[in-house]
N, C-alpha and C positions, 0 to 999 in steps of 0.2 A: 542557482536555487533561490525559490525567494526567502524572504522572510516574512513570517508569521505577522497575521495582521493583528494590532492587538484589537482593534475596535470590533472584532467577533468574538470576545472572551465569555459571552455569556452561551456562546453555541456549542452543541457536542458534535461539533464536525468541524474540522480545520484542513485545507486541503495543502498538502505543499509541492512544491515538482524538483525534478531531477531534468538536469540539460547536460546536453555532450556525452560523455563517455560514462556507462555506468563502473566506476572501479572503485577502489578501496577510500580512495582521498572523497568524493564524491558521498559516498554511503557515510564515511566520519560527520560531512557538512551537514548532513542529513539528519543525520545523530544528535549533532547539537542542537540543530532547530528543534526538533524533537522535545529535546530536555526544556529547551525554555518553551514550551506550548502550558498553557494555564492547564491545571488540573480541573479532574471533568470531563476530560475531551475523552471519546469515547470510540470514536472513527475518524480516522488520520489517509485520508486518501491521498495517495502518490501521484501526481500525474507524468505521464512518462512519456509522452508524445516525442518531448524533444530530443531523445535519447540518438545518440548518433553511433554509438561502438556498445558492444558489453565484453567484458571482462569479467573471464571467471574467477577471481578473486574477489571482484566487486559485487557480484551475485551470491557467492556464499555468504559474503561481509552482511549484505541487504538482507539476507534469509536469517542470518543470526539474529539484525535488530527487530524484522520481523517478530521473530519466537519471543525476543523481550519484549517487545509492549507487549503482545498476547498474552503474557503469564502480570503482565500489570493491569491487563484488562482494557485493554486500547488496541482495536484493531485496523491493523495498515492492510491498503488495499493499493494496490498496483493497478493504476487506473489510464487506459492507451495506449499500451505496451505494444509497439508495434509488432505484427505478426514475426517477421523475419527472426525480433529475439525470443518471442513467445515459444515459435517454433523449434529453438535451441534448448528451450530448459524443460522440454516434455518429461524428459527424466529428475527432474532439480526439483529438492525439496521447495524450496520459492514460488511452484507453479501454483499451488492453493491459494498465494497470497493475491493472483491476478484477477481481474475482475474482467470475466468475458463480457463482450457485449450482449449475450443471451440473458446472464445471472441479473439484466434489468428489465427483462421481462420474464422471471419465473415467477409462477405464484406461491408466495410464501406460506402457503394455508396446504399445498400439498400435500403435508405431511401428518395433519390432522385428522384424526379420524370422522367422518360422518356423526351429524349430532341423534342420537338415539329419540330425540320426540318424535 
């Protein structure tokens, strides 16, 4: 995993990643980079590309620290997730936190109603 760069501390995006095996020791490493991130940060992207195994204890673990920054207002996003695991957690509360390739090209305005002038 790496370590948090400090010389982006004035940005509200910090990216970190997860390598080898997603499991319980992993998700902890994660945790702690987490805590030391400067307050502020607002979107914590995961990159996951390197992931080599998951473990489902390590995916509930992820999904719990998930739900906490969410209720601290910092939202982690599962960014590369290779399909093979993606495809395992169709069911798993975790799947919302993955960022499809499509969700970078939706239009965010979808949801707005047409302006009435």
């Amino acid at each position: 995993m790496q370590k948090p760069d400090r010389a982006a501390e004035g940005r509200s995006t910090r990216a970190l990643e997860i390598k080898g095996t997603l499991g319980a020791t992993a998700v902890e490493a994660l945790r702690r980079q987490v805590v030391e991130l400067p307050a502020g940060l607002t979107v914590v992207p995961v990159l996951c590309s390197a992931l080599t195994s998951l473990d489902p204890v390590g995916a509930a673990a992820l999904w719990r620290l998930c739900e906490e920054c969410r209720a601290r207002g910092v939202q982690v996003t599962l960014v590369d997730l290779p399909l093979r695991f993606a495809s395992r957690l169709r069911r798993h509360p975790l799947l919302e936190f993955i960022l499809w390739e499509e969700a970078m090209f939706e239009d965010p305005f979808m949801g707005f109603s047409p302006s009435g002038r």
